[in-house]
Each structure stands twice: as structure tokens, then as C-alpha cells.
C-alpha positions as CSV (number, residue, x, y, z in Angstrom):
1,X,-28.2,11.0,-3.6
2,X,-27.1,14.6,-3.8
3,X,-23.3,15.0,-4.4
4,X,-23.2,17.5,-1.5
5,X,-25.5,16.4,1.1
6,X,-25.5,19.1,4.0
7,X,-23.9,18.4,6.9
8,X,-26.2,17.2,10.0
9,X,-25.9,15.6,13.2
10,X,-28.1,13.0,13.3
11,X,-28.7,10.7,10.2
12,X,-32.1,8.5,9.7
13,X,-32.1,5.4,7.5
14,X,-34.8,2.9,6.5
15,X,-32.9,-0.3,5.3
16,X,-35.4,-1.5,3.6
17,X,-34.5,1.4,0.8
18,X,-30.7,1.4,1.3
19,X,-29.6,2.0,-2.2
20,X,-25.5,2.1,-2.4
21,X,-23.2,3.8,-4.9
22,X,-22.4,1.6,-7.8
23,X,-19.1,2.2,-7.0
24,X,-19.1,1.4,-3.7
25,X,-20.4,-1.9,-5.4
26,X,-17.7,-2.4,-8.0
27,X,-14.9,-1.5,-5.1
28,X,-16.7,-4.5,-3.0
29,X,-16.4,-7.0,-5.8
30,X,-12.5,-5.9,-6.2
31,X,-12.0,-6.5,-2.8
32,X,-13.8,-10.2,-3.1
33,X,-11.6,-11.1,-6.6
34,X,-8.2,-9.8,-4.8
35,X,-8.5,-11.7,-1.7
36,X,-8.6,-15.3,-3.8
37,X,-5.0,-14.8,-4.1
38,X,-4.2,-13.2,-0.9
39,X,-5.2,-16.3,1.4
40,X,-2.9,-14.7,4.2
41,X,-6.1,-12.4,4.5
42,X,-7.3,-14.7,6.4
43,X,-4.0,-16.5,8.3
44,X,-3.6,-16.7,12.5
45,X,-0.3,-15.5,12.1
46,X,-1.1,-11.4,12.5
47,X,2.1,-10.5,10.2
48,X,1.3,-12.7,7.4
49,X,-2.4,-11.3,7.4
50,X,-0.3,-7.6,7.5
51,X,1.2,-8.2,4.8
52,X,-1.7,-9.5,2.8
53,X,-3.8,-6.6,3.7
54,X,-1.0,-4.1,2.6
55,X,-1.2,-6.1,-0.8
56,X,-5.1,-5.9,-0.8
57,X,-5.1,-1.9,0.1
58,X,-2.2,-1.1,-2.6
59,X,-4.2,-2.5,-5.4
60,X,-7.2,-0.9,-4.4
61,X,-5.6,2.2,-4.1
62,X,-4.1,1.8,-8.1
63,X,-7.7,1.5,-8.8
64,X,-10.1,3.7,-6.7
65,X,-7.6,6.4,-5.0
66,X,-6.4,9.7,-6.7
67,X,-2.7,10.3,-7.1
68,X,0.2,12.3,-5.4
69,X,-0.8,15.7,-6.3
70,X,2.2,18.1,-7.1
71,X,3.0,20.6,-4.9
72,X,3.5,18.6,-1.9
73,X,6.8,17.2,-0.5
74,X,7.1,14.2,1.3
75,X,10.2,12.4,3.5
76,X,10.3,10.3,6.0
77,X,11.8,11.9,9.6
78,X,12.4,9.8,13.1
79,X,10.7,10.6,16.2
80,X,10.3,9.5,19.4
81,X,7.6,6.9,20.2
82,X,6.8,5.6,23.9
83,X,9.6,2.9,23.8
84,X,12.4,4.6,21.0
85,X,12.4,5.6,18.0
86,X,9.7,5.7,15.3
87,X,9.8,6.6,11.7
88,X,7.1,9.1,10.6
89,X,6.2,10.5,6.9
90,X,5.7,14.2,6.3
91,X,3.6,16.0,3.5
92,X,4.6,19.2,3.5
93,X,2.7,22.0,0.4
94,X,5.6,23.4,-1.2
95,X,4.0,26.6,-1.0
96,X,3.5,28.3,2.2
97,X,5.9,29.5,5.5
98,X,8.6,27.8,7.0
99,X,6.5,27.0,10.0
100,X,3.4,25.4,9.1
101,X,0.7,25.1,11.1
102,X,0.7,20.5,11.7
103,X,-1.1,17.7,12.3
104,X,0.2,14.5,13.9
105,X,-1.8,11.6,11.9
106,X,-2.6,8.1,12.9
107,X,-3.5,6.0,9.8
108,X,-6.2,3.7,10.2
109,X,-5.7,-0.4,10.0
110,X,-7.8,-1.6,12.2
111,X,-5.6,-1.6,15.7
112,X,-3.5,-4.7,13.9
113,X,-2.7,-3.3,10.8
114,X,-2.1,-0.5,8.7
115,X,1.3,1.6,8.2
116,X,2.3,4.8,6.7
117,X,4.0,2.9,3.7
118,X,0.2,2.2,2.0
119,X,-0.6,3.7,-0.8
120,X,-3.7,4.7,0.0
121,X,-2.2,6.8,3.2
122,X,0.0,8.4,1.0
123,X,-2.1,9.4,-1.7
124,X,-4.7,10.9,1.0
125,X,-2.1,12.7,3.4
126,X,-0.6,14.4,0.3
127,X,-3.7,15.8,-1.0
128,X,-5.3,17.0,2.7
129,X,-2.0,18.7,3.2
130,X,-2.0,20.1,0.2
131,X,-5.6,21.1,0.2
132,X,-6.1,22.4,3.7
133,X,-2.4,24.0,4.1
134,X,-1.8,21.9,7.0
135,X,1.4,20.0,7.5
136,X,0.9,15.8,8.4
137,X,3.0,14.2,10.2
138,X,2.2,10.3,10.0
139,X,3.2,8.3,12.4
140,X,4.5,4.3,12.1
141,X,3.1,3.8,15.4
142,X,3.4,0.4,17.2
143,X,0.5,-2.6,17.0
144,X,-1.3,-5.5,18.0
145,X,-1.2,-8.3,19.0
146,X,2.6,-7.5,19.8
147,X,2.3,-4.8,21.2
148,X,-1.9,-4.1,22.8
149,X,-2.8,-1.2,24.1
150,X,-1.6,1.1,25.6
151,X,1.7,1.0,23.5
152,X,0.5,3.0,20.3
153,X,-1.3,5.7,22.7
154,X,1.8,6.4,24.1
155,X,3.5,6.3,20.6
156,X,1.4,9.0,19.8
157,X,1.8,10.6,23.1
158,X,5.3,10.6,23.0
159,X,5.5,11.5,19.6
160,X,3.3,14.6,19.9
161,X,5.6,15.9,22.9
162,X,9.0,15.5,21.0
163,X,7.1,16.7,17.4
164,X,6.7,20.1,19.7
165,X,10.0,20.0,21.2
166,X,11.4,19.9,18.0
167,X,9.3,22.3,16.2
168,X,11.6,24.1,14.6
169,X,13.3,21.6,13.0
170,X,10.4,19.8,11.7
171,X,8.8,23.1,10.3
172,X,6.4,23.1,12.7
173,X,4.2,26.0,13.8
174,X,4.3,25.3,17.4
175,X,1.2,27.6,18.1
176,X,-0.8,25.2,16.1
177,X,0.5,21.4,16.6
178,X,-2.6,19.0,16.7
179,X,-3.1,15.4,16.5
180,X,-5.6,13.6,14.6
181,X,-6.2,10.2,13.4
182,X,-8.6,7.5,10.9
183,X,-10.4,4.8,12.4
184,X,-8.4,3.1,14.7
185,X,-5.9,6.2,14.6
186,X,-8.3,7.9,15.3
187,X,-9.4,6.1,18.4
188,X,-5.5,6.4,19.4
189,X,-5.8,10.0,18.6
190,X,-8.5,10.8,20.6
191,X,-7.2,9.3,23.9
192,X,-4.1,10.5,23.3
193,X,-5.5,14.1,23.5
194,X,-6.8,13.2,26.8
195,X,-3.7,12.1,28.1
196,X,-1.8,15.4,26.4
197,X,-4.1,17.0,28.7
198,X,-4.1,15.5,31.7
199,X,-0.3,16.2,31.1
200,X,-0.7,19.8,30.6
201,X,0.5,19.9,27.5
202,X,-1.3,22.0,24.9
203,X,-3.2,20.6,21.8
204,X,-4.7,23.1,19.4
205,X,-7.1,20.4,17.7
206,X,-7.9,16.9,16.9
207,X,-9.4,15.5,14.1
208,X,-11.3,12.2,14.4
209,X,-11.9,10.1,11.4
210,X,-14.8,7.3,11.3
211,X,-13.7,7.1,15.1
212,X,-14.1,4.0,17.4
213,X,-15.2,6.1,20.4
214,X,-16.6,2.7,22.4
215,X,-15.0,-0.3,23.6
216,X,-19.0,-1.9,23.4
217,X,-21.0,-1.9,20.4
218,X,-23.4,1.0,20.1
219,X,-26.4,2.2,18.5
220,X,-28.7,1.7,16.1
221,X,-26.3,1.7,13.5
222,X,-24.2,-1.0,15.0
223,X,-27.7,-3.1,14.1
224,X,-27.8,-2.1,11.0
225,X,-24.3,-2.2,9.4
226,X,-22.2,-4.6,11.9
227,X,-22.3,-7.3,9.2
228,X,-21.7,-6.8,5.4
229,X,-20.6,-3.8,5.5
230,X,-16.6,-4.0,6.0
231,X,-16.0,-4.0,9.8
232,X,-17.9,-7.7,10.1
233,X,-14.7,-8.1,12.5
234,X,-14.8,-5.3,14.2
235,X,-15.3,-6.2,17.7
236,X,-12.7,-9.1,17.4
237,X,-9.8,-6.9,16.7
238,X,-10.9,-4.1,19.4
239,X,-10.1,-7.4,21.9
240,X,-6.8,-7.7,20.2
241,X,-6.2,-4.7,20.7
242,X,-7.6,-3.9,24.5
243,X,-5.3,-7.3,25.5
244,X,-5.6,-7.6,29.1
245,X,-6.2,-4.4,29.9
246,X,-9.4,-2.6,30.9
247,X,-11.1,-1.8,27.4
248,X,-12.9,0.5,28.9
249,X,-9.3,2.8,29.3
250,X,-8.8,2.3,25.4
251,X,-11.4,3.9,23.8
252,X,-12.6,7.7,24.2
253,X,-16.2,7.5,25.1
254,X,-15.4,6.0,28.5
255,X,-13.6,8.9,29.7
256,X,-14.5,9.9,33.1
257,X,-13.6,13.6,32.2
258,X,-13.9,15.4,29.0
259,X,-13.2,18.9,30.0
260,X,-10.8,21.2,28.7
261,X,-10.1,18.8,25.7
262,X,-9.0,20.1,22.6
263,X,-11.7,21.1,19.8
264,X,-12.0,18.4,17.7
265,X,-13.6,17.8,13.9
266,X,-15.6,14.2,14.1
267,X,-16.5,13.0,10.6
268,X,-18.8,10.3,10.3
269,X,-20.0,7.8,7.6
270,X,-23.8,7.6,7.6
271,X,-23.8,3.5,6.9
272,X,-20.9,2.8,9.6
273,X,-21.9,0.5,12.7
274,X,-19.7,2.7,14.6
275,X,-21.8,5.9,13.1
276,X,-23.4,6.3,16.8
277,X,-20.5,5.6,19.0
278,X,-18.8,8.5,17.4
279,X,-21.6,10.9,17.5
280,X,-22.3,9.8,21.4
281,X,-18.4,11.3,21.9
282,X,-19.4,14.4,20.1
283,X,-22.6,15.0,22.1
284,X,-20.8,14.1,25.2
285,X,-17.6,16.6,24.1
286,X,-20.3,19.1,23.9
287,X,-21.5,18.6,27.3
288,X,-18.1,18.9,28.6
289,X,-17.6,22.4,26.9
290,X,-15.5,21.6,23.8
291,X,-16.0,23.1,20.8
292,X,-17.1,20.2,18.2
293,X,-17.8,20.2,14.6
294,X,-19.5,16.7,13.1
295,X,-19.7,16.1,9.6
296,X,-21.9,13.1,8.6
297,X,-20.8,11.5,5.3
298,X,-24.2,10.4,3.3
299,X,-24.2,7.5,1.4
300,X,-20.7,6.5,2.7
301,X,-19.3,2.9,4.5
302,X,-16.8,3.3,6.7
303,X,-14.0,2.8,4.4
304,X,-15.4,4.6,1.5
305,X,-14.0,8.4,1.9
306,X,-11.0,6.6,0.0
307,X,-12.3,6.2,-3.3
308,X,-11.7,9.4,-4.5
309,X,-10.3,8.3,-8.1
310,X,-14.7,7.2,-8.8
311,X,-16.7,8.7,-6.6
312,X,-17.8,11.9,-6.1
313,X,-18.8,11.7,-2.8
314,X,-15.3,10.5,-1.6
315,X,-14.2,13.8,-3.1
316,X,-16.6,15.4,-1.7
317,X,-15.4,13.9,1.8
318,X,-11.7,15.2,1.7
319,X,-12.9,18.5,0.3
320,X,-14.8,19.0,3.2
321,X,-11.9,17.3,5.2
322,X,-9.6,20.0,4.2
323,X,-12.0,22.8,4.2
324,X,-12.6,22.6,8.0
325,X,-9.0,22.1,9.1
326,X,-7.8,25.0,7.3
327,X,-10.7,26.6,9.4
328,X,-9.3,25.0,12.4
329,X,-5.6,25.4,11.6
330,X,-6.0,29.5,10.3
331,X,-4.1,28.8,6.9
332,X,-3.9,30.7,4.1
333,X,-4.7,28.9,1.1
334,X,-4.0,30.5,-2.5
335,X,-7.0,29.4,-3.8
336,X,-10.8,28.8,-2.0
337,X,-11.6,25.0,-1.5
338,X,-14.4,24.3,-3.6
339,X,-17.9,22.8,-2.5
340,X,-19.6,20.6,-4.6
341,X,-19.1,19.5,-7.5
């Protein structure tokens, strides 16, 4: 496997001669030593098994994710959320304008989990924002089972609105506020842009992470990687998360209007069951007129653009990441973002 696989739309794959990463191996057998002594992993109780997961992801992220990089400063602000007040981290480069160009960021956790105190979310946010020139904003948003959908969509909706309002005290380029979000957050970002919209309020991109654009499984690649491959309980969690509303409001693809959306960046792992679901949302953004750029990750799980302490290709990932939001976002970076190795 090539280190810097182009970029392509559609992905092919004979199981039969799926060969993994050794690293993505040794990460797996981590993850199956650390959960014998986090048996909350696995409780009923959904803040005991928060807990254990942010134990799990913490001491992966020691292991497998690079460090803070310098340059980047990073506090913790309030904002509002759909029902008060949420906290929400900034990474801000040192170097650059008052007003910097901003994303608001959803962290991924699966719709249940997941929280901008992770090391693994910090240690990513600071080194896109530092790479790309972009300012994160990452949001504690609410989740389920407590609180099912729609309360973190109109976290994020709420959030976005005051993050502009206040854009001058947050350092904010209000020209260029967008929203963007991994996995789950992602899912939240990308109907929140559609509710921005139908609100008339401007969004100047959205970024979409290993997205969960359908509330039904899709796909070949829901065949192929729905089991064994991190996200066995994926479809379980998206009914936690729907609760008793309609699932097909909660996830993007459903949409019955894509127009006049935001351009968006969807990046894609190539062995991720929800590989097709994401790429169906591009194709059908297309259709609807919005500018899309899709970058399929070769050789990468869903939760492998992480490992960037190991594996090349994780690095390869964020460089990639960065490199097309500081495309999106018009920054000026003092130095270009490699490709390759």
C-alpha cells in the first residue's frame, strides 16, 4: 500500500486479499488488553460505559496519537447550546490575524459518547488548526440516551449562531465561520448545516469526517466491514440516538432538499461499513449543486485517521485534512503542507 494513495471517489475491494496495516493490528490488540480492565465498556448504565471509554481512548491516545504541537493555544470558552450554556475548547495557531478564519467541530463518540476533554480530540484539533490555519472551536455538545436527537443538532445549531454573533470576541473571521464534525459529529454537523440554512443563516463550509449520512445500513461496504471492524454496534447506538423520533430526520442523506447547502469536504475510510453512505451524500450533494470534495482514505478503518504517532497513513490523513481546509478557509500558511511522505 502506497503511503499517498490518490484520492478517488469510488474504492473497489476483494476481501478475500484484505491485507491491514500492522499497526492497525497492534492498535486492535491494545484495544482488546485494555478493555479487561475497563468492564464498564460493556455496562447498561450509559455514564459508566462513558467513562470507561474515555479511559480506553486516553490510553490509546498515549500510545498511537501525536502530541500537542507548539504553536497552538488552547482554552476553554462558553457558548450557547440549544437549552444554555455549553463549554467549548479552542485551538487557536499563535501565528496568524486576530480574526481567524473558524470551524465549529463536533468530536466523534458515537452519538453516546465522546467529549472534548479526550486526549485524542485534543491532540488532533491542535495539530489541524495548527496545520490548516483554521481556528476549531469544539463543542461539549449534549448526548444520548439523556438527551436523543434532536438536542445535540440544536447544540450545534445554536452554538454556530451565537459563535457568529460573537465573532469578535472569539477571534472569529465572521466571513469564514463553518461547522464541521467526526463520525457522529459529523452526522450532527451535517444536519445542522441544513438547518443553518433553512434558517438563512450563512455557512461558508462543512467538513464531514467518516460521516453517518444514513439512518439504514448501506452499501456494499456495510457487508463487508459491519462486523470486526470497530463499529460492530453501530446500528444499536444510531437507535439510541434517533429515540422516538423519526430517524429518518437525524441523519443527512434523508434530506428532502439539498440545495443551496454549504460546500463541504467528505473524507472517507476505504474499509468503513459506512464508506457508501457517505459517498451516496456526496453524489447526492452534487446533484443538488454543491460544490463537494471526497477524499477516500486507503487502507484505513473508520477509527484509524487517529494513529498518527505509527502510521503513516494516519499522517497522511490529517495532512490531507488540513491541506484542503486551508483551501476551503483561504489561509495563509507560513510554510506549504507537505504531501507524502
Amino acid at each position: 500500500m502506497s503511503p499517498e494513495p490518490e484520492p478517488r471517489d469510488q474504492v473497489g475491494f476483494d476481501p478475500a486479499v484484505l491485507s491491514l496495516d500492522p499497526v492497525i493490528a497492534e492498535c486492535a490488540g491494545r484495544i482488546a488488553a485494555l478493555r479487561d480492565d475497563l468492564p464498564d465498556l460493556a455496562s447498561p448504565d450509559a455514564r459508566r460505559r462513558r467513562v470507561a471509554a474515555f479511559a480506553l481512548s486516553d490510553a490509546l491516545a498515549a500510545e498511537f496519537t501525536e502530541p500537542i504541537p507548539a504553536g497552538v493555544e488552547i482554552d476553554d470558552v462558553t457558548v450557547h447550546g440549544g437549552e444554555g450554556s455549553l463549554r467549548a475548547r479552542r485551538f487557536r495557531p499563535v501565528v496568524g490575524p486576530e480574526a481567524r478564519p473558524t470551524i465549529l467541530w463536533c468530536h466523534g463518540g458515537g452519538f453516546v459518547g465522546g467529549t472534548i476533554d479526550e486526549t485524542l480530540n485534543d491532540r488532533l484539533s491542535a495539530a489541524l488548526a495548527l496545520a490548516s490555519g483554521v481556528q476549531i472551536l469544539s463543542l461539549e455538545y449534549r448526548l444520548a440516551p439523556e438527551h436523543p436527537y434532536p438536542a445535540a443538532v440544536h447544540d450545534a445549531v445554536a452554538a454556530f449562531r451565537d459563535a457568529a454573533t460573537r465573532a469578535g470576541e472569539l477571534g472569529i473571521d465572521a466571513a469564514k465561520l463553518g461547522i464541521g464534525g467526526n463520525s457522529a459529529g459529523a452526522a450532527i454537523t451535517a444536519v445542522a448545516a441544513q438547518r443553518l440554512r433553512d434558517e438563512g443563516v450563512s455557512v461558508h463550509h462543512q467538513a464531514l469526517e467518516v460521516l453517518p449520512a444514513s439512518a439504514e445500513p448501506l452499501g456494499e461496504s456495510w457487508e463487508l466491514y459491519s462486523t470486526g471492524f470497530g463499529l460492530d454496534d453501530a446500528e444499536q447506538v444510531a437507535r439510541l440516538y434517533v429515540g422516538t423520533a423519526d430517524p429518518e430526520d437525524a441523519f443527512p442523506l434523508h434530506a428532502d432538499d439539498l440545495h443551496g447547502l454549504a460546500p463541504a469536504l467528505i473524507l472517507v475510510a476505504e474499509h468503513d461499513p459506512l464508506r457508501d453512505g457517505a459517498l451516496a451524500y456526496a453524489a447526492a450533494l452534487r446533484s443538488a449543486g454543491v460544490p463537494v470534495v471526497v477524499r477516500v482514505g486507503a487502507g484505513h478503518l473508520h477509527g484509524t485517521p487517529g494513529l498518527t504517532a505509527r502510521w503513516e497513513a494516519a499522517r497522511v490523513w490529517q495532512r490531507r485534512f488540513a491541506h484542503e481546509l486551508a483551501t476551503a478557509y483561504l489561509t495563509h500558511l507560513p510554510h506549504p503542507i507537505p504531501k507524502g511522505r
